[in-house]
C-alpha positions as CSV (number, residue, x, y, z in Angstrom):
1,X,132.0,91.6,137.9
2,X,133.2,91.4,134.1
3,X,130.5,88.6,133.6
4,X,127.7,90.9,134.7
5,X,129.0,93.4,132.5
6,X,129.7,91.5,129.5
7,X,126.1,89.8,129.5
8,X,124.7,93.3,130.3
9,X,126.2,94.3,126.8
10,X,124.9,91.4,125.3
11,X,121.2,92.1,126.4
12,X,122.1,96.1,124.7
13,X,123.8,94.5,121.5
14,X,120.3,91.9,121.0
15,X,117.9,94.8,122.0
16,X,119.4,97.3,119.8
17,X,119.4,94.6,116.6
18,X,115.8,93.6,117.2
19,X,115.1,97.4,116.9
20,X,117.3,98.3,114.1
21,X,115.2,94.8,112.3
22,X,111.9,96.3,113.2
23,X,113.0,100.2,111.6
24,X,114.0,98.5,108.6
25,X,111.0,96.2,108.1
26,X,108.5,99.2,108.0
27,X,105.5,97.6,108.1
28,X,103.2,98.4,110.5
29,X,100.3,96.3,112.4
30,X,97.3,96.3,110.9
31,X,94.8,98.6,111.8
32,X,91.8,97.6,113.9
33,X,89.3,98.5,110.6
34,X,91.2,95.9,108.4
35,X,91.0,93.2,112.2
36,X,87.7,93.3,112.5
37,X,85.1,90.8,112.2
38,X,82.7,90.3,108.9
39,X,79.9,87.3,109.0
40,X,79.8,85.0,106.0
41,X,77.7,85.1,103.4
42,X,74.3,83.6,104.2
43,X,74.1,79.5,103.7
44,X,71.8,78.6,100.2
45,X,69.6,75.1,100.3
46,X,69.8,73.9,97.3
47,X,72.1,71.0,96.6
48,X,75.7,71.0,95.2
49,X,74.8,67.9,93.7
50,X,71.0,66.9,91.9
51,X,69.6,63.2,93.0
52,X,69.7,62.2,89.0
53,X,74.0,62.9,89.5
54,X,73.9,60.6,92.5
55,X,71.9,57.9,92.0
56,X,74.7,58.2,88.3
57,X,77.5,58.3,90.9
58,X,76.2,55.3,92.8
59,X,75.6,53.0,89.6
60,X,79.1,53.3,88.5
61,X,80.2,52.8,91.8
62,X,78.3,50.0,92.4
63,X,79.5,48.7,88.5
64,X,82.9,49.0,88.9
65,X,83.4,47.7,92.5
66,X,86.3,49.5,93.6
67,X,86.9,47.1,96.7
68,X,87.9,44.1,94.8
69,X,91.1,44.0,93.1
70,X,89.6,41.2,90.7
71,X,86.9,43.8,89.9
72,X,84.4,40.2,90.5
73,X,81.7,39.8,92.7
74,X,82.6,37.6,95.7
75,X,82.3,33.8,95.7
76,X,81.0,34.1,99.3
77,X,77.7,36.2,100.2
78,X,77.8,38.7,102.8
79,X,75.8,37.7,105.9
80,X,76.3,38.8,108.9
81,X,73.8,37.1,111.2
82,X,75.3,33.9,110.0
83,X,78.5,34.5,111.3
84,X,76.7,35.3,115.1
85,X,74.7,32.6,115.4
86,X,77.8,30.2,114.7
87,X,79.8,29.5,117.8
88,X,83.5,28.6,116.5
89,X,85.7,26.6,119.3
90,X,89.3,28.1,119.6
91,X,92.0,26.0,118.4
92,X,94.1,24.6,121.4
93,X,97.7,23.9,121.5
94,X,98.5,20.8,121.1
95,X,99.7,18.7,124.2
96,X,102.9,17.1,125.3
97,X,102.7,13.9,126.4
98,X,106.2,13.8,127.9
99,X,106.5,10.5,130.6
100,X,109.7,9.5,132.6
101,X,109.9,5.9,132.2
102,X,112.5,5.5,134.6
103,X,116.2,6.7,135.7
104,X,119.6,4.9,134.6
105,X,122.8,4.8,136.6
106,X,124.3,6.8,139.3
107,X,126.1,10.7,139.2
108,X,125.8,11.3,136.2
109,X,122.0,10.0,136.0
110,X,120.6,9.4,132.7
111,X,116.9,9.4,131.9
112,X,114.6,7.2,129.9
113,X,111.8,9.4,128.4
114,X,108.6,8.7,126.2
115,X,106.7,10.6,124.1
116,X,109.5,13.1,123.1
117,X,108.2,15.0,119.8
118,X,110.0,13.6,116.5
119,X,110.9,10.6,118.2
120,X,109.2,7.3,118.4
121,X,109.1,4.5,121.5
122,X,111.8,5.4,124.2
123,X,115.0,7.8,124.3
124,X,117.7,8.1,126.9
125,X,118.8,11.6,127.8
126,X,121.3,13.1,129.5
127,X,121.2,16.6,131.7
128,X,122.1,19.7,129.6
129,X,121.1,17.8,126.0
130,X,118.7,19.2,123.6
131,X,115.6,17.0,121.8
132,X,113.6,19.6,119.2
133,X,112.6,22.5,121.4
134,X,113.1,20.5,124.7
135,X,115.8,21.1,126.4
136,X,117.3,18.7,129.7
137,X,118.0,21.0,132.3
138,X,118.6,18.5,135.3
139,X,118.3,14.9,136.2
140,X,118.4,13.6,139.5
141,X,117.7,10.2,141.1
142,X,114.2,10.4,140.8
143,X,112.9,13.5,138.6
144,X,114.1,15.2,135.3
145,X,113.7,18.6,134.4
146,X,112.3,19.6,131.0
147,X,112.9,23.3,129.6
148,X,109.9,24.2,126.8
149,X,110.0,27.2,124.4
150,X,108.2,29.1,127.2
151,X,107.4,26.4,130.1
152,X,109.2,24.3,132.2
153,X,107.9,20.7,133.5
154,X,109.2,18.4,136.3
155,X,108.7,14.9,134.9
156,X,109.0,12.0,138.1
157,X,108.4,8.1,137.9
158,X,105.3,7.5,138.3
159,X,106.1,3.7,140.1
160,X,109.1,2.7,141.6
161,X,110.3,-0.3,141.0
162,X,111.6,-2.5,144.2
């Protein structure tokens, strides 16, 4: 009961100081005479700016060629059908030509790879070791696993031997 009361009062105490602001300000709305709506004045045709000014204003445009820091014509002409009519081939990654040669030992297997980036002829690898971005992540008795930046590849023999 002493909540309701007490935020009762405060509704009275913020009601009574919004008034008491309102007295002491003593302006009053404006009136609907001052409100109400007046057309512009009527649009002219003639131009802000004569043709001579322009055709001034595009010269030293054109002179000073604000686009190029050099203040220089360019070295390369500007032709954009040429650059349609070419047909420009993307630029492809280029390719890993990771091969298992073959698989050493028992538990703990060891792998003989070729082609590892950065390295010529054959290496021997072992599971968790790290070759440039390649990463071992698993060799077995006949596969490796080979952890890229952003691919992984299973690498087996391509012939057993017997």
């Amino acid at each position: 009961m002493k909540s309701v009361r007490a935020e009762r009062g405060a509704w009275a105490v913020a009601v009574l100081l919004v008034a008491v602001g309102v007295a002491r300000d003593g302006t009053q709305p404006p009136s609907t005479s001052e409100t109400a709506f007046q057309p512009l004045a009527p649009l002219t045709a003639t131009p802000v700016v004569s043709v001579g000014t322009m055709l001034e204003a595009r010269t030293e445009v054109i002179g000073s060629d604000p686009f190029r820091i050099d203040r220089r014509p360019s070295s390369v002409p500007f032709a954009p059908g040429a650059l349609v009519s070419e047909t420009f081939e993307p630029s492809r990654a280029p390719t890993l030509d990771l091969v298992l040669a073959g698989i050493l030992g028992g538990p703990p297997w060891q792998a003989v790879l070729r082609g590892v980036p950065g390295r010529d002829g054959s290496v021997v690898v072992r599971e968790g070791e790290t070759l440039e971005d390649l990463s071992i992540t698993r060799v077995d008795r006949d596969s490796v696993v080979v952890q890229g930046a952003d691919t992984s590849w299973v690498l087996t023999v391509s012939r057993q031997w017997r």
